[in-house]
N, C-alpha and C positions, 0 to 999 in steps of 0.2 A: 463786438466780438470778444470785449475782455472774459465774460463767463466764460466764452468757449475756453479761449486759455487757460484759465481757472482749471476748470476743470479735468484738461490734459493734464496740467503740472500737477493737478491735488496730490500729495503722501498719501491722502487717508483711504483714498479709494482704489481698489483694487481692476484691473482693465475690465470685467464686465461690468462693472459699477458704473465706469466711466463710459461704455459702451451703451446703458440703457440711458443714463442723464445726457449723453451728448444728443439721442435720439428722441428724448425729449425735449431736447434745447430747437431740434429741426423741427419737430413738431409746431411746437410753438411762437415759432417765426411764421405761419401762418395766420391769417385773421380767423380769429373766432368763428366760430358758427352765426348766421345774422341771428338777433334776437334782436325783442324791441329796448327802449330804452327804458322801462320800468325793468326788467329783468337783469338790464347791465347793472342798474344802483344798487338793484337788490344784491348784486354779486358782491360789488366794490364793497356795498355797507355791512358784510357778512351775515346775511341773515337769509342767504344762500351760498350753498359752497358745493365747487366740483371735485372738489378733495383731488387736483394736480391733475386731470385727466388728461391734459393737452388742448388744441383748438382743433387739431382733426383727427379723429378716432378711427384708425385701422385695423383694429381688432377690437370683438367685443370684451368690453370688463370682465368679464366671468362665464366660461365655457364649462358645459359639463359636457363629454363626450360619450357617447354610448357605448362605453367599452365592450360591454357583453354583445352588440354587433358586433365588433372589431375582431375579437375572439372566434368568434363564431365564421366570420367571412375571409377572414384574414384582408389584407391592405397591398391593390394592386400597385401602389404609390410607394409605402416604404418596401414591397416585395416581399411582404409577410403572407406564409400559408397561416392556416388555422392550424391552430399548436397540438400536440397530440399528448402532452405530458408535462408537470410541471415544470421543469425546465423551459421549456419552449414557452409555456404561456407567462412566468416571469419575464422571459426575454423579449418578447413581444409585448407586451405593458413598459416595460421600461424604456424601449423603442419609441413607442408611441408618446409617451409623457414629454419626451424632447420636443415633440411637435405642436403640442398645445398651447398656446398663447394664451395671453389675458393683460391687466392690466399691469401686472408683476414682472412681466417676460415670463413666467414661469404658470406651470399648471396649479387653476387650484381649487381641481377636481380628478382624484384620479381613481374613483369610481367603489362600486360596492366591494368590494379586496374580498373577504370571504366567499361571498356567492361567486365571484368570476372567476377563483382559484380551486372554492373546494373539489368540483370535479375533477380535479386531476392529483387530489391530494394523493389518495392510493398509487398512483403512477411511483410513488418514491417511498425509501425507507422512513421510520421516525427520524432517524438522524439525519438524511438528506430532506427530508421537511426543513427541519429547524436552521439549518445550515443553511438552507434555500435562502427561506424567510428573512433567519438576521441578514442575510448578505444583503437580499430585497431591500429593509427598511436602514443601511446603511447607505446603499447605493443613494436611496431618494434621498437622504440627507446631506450625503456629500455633492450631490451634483444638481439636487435642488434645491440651493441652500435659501429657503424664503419658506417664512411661517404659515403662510397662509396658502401655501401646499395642504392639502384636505384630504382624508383617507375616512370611509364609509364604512362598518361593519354591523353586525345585526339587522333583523330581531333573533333569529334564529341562533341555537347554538350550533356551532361548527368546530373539527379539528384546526380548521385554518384560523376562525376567529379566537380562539382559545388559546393560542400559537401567538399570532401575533399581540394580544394582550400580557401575555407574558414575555416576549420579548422586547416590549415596550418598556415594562417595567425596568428589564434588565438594564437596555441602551441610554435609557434615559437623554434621549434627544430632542429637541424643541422641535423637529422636521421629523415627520408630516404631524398636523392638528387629526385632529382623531374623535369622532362620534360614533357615539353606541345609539343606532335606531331601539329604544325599546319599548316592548307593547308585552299583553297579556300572555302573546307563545314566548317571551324570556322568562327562561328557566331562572330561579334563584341563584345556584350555582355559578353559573355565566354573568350575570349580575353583578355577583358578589364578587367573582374576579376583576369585572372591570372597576368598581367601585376602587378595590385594594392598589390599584393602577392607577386609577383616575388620583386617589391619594398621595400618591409617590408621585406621579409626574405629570399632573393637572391634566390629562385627557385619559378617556373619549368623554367627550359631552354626554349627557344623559337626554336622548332628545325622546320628545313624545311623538311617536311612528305614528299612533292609532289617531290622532287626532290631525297630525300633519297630510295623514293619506287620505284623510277626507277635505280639508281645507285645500290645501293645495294639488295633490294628484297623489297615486298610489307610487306612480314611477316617479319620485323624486329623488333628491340627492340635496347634501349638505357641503356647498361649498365655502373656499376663501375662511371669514369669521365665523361664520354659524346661521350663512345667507341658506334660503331653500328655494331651492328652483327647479325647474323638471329636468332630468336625465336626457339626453340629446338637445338639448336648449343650454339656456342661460340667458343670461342679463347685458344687452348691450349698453350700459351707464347705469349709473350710479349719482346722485346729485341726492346732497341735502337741505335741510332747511331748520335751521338754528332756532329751535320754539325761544330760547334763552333773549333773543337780539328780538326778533320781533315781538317778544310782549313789553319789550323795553322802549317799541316804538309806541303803544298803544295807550292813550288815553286812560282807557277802563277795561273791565272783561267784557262788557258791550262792543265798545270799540274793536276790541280785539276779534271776537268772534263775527260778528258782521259785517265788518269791513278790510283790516291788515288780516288775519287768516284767508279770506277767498282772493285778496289780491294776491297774496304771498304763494297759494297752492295754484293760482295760474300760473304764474312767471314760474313757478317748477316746474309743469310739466312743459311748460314752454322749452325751458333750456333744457331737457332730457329728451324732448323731441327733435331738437334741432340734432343735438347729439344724433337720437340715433337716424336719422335722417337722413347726414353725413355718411354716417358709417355703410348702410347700406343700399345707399343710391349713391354715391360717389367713392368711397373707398374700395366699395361691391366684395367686399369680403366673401360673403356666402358666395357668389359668382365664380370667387377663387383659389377660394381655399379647399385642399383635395378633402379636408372633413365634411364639407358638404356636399362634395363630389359624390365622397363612396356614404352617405348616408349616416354620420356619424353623428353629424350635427344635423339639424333640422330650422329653416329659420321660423316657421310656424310654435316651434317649442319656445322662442324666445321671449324673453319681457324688456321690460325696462322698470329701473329700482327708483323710489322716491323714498329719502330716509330721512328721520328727524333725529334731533338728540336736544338735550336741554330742556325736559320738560321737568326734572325734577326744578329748576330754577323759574321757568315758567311761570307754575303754578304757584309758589312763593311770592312771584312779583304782582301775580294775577288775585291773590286773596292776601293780600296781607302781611305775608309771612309765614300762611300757613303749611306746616311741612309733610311732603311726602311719604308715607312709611310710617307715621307719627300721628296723623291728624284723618277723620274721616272725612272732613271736609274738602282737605287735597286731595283725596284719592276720588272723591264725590266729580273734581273738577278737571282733576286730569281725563276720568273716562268720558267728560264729557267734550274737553278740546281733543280727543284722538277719537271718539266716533265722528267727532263736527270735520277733522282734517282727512279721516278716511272716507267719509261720504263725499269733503269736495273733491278728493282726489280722483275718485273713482269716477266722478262724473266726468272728468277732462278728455279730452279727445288722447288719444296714446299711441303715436306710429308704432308698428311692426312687433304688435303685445299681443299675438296672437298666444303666446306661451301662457298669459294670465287674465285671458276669458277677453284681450282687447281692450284690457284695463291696464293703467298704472302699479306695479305691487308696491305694498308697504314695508317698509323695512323699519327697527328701530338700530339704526346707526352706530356704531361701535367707540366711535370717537380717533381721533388721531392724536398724532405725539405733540402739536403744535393748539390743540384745544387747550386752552387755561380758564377755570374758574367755572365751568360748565359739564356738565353730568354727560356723560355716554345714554344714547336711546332713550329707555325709561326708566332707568337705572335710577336705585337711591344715591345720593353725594355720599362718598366714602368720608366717613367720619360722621358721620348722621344715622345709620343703618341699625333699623331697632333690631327685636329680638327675632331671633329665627323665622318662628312661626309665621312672626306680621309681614318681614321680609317676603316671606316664600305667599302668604296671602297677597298683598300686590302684586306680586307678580303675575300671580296667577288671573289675577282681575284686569291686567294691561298688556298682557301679552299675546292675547287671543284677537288682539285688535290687527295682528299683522300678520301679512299671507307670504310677506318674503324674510323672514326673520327675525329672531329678536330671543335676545339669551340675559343671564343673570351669573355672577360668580357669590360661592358660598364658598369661604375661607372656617377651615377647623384645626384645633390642636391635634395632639399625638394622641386623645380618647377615642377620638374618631375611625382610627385605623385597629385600633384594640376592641372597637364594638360595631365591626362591621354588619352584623344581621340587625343590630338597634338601627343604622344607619338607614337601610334598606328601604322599610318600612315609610321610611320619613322622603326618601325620593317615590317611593310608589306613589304616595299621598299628594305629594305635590303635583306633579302630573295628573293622578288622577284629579284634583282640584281646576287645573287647566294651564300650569306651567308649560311654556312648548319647549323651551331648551336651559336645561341647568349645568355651570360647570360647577366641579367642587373640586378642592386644593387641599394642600397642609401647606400652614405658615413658614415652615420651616422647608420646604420643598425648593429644590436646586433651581426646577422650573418655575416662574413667573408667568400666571398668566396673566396678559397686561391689559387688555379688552376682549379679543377675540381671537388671538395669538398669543404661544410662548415665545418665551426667551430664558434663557441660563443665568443664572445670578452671577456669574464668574464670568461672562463673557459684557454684561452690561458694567462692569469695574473693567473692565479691559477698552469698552469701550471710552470710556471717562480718562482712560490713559492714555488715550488718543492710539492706539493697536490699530492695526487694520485687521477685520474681519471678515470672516465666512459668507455669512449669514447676513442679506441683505437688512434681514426688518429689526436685527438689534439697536441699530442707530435709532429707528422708532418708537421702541421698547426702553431704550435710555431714557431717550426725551421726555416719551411719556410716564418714566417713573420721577424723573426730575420736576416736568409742569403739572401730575394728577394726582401725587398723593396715593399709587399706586400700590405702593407696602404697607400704608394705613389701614387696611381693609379692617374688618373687624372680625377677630377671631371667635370661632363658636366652642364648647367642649361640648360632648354627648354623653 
């Protein structure tokens, strides 16, 4: 019981901090989920990981809820009519977010913002827009203070999308993460605005719409990092699998692919089933939560995540030395261990994945604050990262490999924001090449994006001075700029 102690007494932590940690300390006085005894070594030896899930899962990891129902029906539960104006449908969205769970405490998904508000844009003047709006994207920041709170906008150009991109710029807040769906109806203009945004303050993502609504469904949504999963669904778990640790077990690239790969991709979905297994035949979530009461959630829309990371290291230990981003030979080898890991995956038996054809979806992994010496997803190692071009060409070549996400960061100087229309061009390109999600930054930008989440440069030195904080996921945003070499990125000019 001394943790518990701990905990109550901590300075550092503020009472809902200590509120989700003690409720994770009850969690985990529980026994695990059974699995067999191959799947437990593989945990202990890290070359599987549940990234802290707990041992019984009572909510799923990541909820997208169907707000545009919610809207539309209004919620016999919270006593919301369907809104008739922007006010009411702000207030109703913000209602609802308090109720969303996931594996954060906090929502993180809170839906296509433009399409579910533009109808009621005209409802108000320009200046009760805007006043709306900023109040809107202060409110989610103050009360939901966790980065991986997720805001949807695009493809379409919109007064509300147009809106909130420019007062994103202004606010300059780490909360909500923010992607721009775009496809061939984005207008230039629109584009070009969020690009000059996404430069000041590292979002919206640049995600490829046209290529995602055929891989995955038309009605999706970008959640938490830059996860895709369908609208009235999500992902109950999440579980990794360290390509880094397991080709450290392997013999040879023989070895490796015909024996540790298919033992290693059973014992994951083993442990992701037991999860979700849990969750909806004993915790009965969907049985009791009024979002799948009133139709919000759906458990048919749901999946379960299997993510990798560390193949940049992988492949290195698997050829030689030969490097990713660098060498055709790596890139030769990496598409062949992520076709060999998504054909076994996909063959595994997958409880309650009815969201992802009754398959496993693939994710490439974001990394966390406590990874050292190990590459996020399919990421090049920061401090390795050739020239633009060849960057933006693997990606495009490893990315297509996954149906539940998987993103890349492009850091640029101050040229970048002074040749915006040169810039343009060069994310069309990439995308159309077969990039699914690009963030781009400036080196010099107040926000940090650290894997798939900001953070504030002034608030991660605040963290270091031991301060208590807002903002739950700074603390992982430190860490992780302290163990990854996070501000090494390598800067581009245009």
């Amino acid at each position: 019981m001394d943790n518990i102690l701990n905990l109550i007494q901590s300075n550092r932590l503020e009472y809902h901090e200590k509120r989700n940690q003690l409720a994770y300390a009850a969690e985990c006085s529980l026994p695990y989920p059974a699995i067999s005894a191959t799947a437990s070594k593989l945990l202990a030896d890290g070359v599987l990981c549940d990234i802290f899930e707990g041992h019984a899962p009572y909510r799923p990891r990541y909820i997208l809820p169907d707000y545009a129902r919610y809207l539309k029906q209004g919620s016999e539960y919270l006593a919301i009519q369907p809104p008739t104006d922007l006010y009411e449908a702000v207030n109703a969205l913000l209602i609802l977010y308090r109720y969303v769970p996931s594996i954060t405490s906090y929502p993180v998904y809170l839906g296509q913002v433009d399409e579910l508000l533009e109808p009621f844009a005209a409802s108000v003047s320009t200046n009760e827009l805007d006043k709306l709006l900023r109040l809107f994207l202060v409110q989610i920041d103050r009360t939901l203070p966790d980065a991986f709170v997720h805001m949807n906008i695009g493809p379409r150009d919109t007064l509300i999308g147009r809106t909130l991109l420019r007062l994103e710029k202004e606010l300059k807040q780490a909360v909500p993460n923010l992607s721009l769906k775009y496809s061939s109806e984005t207008p230039d203009e629109f584009a070009l605005l969020a690009l000059d945004t996404a430069l000041t303050v590292g979002k919206p993502y640049f995600v490829n719409h046209e290529a995602l609504s055929k891989e995955v469904d038309p009605d999706y949504g970008v959640a938490s990092c830059y996860n895709t999963l369908l609208i009235g669904g999500g992902s109950h778990t999440l579980v990794r699998l360290n390509l880094k640790n397991l080709a450290a077990s392997a013999a040879s690239l023989e070895d490796f692919l015909a024996d540790k790969l298919p033992l290693a991709v059973r014992a994951l979905a083993e442990v992701i089933n037991a999860k979700a297994d849990f969750l909806v035949e004993q915790s009965r979530f969907f049985e009791t939560s009024f979002l799948a009461r009133e139709g919000l959630v759906r458990l048919d829309r749901f999946t379960s995540m299997a993510g990798i990371f560390g193949l940049y290291e992988c492949v290195a230990q698997l050829s030689d030395g030969q490097r990713l981003g660098s060498d055709d030979r790596a890139l030769e080898l990496a598409e062949t261990i992520l076709s060999a890991t998504r054909r076994l995956l996909k063959e595994q038996p997958a409880s309650y994945c009815a969201g992802s054809g009754d398959a496993l979806a693939f994710h490439a992994q974001s990394g966390i604050d406590s990874d050292q010496d190990v590459t996020a997803g399919v990421r090049i190692r920061i401090g390795e990262e050739p020239d633009l071009i060849e960057q933006l060409r693997t990606a495009a070549r490893l990315q297509p490999f996954f149906d539940a996400g998987a993103s890349d960061i492009y850091l640029f100087d101050q040229t970048a924001q002074a040749n915006l229309s040169g810039l343009l061009p060069l994310v069309k390109g990439a995308l159309r090449e077969g990039v699914r999600i690009m963030a781009l930054n400036r080196q010099d930008g107040e926000l940090v994006r650290i894997t798939g989440y900001l953070v504030k440069r002034c608030d991660i030195e605040k963290y270091f001075q031991g301060q208590p904080l807002r903002e739950d996921t700074v603390k992982l945003g430190a860490e992780s700029v302290a163990n990854n070499r996070i501000l090494e990125r390598r800067v581009r000019k245009l």
